[in-house]
C-alpha positions in Angstrom: 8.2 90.7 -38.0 5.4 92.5 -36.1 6.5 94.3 -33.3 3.9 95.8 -30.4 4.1 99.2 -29.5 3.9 100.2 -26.0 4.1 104.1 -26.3 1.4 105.7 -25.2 -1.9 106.2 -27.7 -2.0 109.8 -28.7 -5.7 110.5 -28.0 -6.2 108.3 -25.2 -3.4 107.3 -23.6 -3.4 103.6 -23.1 -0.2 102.2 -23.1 -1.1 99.1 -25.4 0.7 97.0 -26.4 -1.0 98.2 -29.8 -1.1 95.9 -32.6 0.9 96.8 -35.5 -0.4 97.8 -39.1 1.1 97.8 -42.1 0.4 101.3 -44.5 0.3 102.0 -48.3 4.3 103.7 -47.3 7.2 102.1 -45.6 6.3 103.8 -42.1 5.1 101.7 -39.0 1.8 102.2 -37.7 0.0 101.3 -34.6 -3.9 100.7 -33.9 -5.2 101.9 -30.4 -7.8 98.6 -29.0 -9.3 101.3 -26.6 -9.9 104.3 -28.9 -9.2 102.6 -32.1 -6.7 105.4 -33.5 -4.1 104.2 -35.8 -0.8 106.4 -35.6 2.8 106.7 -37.0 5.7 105.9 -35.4 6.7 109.0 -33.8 10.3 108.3 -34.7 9.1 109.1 -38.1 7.1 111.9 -38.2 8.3 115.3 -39.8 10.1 118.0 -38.2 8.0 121.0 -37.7 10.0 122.9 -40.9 9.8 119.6 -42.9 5.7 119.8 -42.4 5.3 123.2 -43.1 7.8 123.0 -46.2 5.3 120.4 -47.0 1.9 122.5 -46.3 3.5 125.4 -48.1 3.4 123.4 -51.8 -0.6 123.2 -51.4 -2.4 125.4 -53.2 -6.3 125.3 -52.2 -7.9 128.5 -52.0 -11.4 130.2 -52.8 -10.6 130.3 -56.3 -9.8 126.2 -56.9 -13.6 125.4 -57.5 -12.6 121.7 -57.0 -11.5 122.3 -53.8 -14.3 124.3 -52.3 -17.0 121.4 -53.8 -15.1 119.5 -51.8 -15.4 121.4 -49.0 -19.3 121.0 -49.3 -19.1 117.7 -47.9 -18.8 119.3 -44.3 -20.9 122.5 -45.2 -23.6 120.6 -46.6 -24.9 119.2 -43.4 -23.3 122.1 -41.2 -25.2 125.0 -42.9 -28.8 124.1 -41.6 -28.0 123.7 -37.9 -26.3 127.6 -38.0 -27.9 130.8 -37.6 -26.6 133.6 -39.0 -24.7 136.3 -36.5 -22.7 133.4 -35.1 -19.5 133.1 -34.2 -17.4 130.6 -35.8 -13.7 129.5 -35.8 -11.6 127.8 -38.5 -9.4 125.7 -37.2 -5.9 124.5 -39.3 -6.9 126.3 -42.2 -3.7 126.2 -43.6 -2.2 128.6 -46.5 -5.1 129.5 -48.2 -7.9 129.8 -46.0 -11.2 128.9 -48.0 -13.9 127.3 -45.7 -14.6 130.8 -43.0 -15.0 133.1 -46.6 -17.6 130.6 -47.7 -19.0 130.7 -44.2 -18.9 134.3 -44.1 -21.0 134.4 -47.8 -23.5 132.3 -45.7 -23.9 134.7 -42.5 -21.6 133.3 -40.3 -18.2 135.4 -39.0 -15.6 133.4 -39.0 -11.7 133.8 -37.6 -8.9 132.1 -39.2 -6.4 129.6 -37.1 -3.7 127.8 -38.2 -0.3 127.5 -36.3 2.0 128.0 -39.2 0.2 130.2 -41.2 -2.2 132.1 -39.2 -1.6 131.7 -35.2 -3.7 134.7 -33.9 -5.4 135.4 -30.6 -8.2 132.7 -30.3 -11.3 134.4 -29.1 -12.3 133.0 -25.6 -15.6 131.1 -27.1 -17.0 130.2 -29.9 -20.9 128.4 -31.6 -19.4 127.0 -34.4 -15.6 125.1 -35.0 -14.6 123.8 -38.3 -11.4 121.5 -38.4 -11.0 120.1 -42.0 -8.7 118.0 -43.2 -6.1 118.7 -39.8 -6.7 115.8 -37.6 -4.4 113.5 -39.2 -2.0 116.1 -38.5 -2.4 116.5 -34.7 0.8 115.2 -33.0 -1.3 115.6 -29.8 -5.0 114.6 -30.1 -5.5 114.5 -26.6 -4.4 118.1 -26.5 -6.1 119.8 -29.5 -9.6 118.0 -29.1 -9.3 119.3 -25.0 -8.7 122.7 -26.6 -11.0 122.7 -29.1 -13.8 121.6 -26.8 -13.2 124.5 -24.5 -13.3 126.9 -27.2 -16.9 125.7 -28.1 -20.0 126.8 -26.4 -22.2 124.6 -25.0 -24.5 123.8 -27.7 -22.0 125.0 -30.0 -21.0 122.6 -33.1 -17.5 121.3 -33.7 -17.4 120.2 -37.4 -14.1 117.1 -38.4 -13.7 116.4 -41.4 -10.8 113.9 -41.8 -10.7 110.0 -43.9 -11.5 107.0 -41.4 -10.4 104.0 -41.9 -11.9 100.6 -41.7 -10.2 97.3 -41.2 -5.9 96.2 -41.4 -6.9 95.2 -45.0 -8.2 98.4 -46.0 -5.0 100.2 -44.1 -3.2 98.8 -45.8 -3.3 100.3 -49.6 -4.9 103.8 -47.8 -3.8 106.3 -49.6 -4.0 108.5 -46.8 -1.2 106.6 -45.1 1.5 108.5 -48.5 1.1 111.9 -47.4 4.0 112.1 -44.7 2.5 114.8 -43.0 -0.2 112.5 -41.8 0.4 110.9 -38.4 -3.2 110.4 -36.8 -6.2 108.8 -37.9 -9.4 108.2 -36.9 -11.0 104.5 -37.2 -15.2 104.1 -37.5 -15.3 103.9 -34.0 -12.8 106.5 -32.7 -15.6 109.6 -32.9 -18.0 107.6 -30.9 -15.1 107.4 -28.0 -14.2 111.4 -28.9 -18.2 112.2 -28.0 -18.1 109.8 -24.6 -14.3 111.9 -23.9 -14.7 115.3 -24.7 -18.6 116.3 -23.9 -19.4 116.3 -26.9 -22.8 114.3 -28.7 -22.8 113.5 -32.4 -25.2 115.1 -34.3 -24.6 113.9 -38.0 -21.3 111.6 -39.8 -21.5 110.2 -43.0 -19.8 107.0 -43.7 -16.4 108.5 -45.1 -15.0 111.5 -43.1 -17.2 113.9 -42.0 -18.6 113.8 -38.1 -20.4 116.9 -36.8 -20.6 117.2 -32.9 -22.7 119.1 -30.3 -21.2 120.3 -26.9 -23.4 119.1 -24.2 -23.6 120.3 -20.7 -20.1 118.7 -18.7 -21.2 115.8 -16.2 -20.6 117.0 -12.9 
């Protein structure tokens, strides 16, 4: 039987009740009617050792040519609105930090973030944030799309790449929903919400996973 959730949304706090949905795993999930997130049971989400046990097995890198073609699905579209001498930030890059070497080849400097792997100094601003694949992992969207937009310049581009889902139907055999370390997840709608939340306009999405964002000026 169905139960409601009444815990708070992740990204946008409404207390529901959310409508419960039913994943390609044996974990509960929730769906947000304000922002249109779906999310995990927090009861079931990983330990922070469990998840990085877990990021630790994958092995993308520079060299995994399949993996840096699919990478192209965000730099594709991203490339042409950068100037080289930029400054750009990788965010959740994970183990084997591929995307700010293949920015880099293009012209554009690029740090590497990730809190497991790589958690150094953030510099205080930057023109161009990359986020691929690391959504679904945010425990706190609220908190990491706040910080992300205040690392970003105005004018500055903030570059998500993460699945969205559609309708309960197509939830339910996602195979997003199998990887454990997946608790967050974008509907079609949910970026339009994150541009109207977080001063942020989009500039470019395609119809599977990839939304590119501009900061605009903060409404006084």
């Amino acid at each position: 039987m169905n139960q409601p959730c009444t815990q708070p949304c992740p990204l946008c706090s409404d207390q529901g009740p959310h409508q419960q949905l039913q994943g390609a795993d044996k974990r509960r999930y929730f769906s947000c009617s304000q922002c249109s997130l779906a999310f995990a049971d927090p009861q079931q989400w990983l330990s922070a050792d469990d998840e990085k046990a877990y990021y630790a097995t994958h092995e993308n890198s520079i060299e995994d040519a399949g993996y840096v073609q699919f990478l192209q699905h965000l730099l594709t579209p991203l490339l042409p609105l950068l100037t080289p001498g930029m400054q750009a930030l990788d965010y959740g890059c994970g183990p084997g930090p591929t995307l700010s070497k293949l920015l880099t080849a293009a012209g554009i400097a690029c740090d590497d973030y990730d809190p497991f792997f790589f958690p150094a100094q953030l510099r205080r601003q930057y023109d161009v944030i990359t986020a691929t694949e690391c959504f679904e992992h945010f425990h706190n969207p609220h908190a990491e799309l706040s910080r992300l937009s205040g690392l970003l310049r105005e004018g500055g581009y903030l570059g998500l790449m993460t699945s969205r889902w559609a309708d309960a139907e197509y939830f339910s055999r996602w195979h997003y929903t199998r990887d454990p370390t997946h608790v967050v997840f974008m509907q079609e709608k949910t970026p339009d919400w994150i541009a109207r939340h977080y001063d942020l306009e989009i500039v470019w999405r395609d119809s599977p996973r990839v939304v590119i964002f501009r900061k605009v000026a903060k409404a006084c």
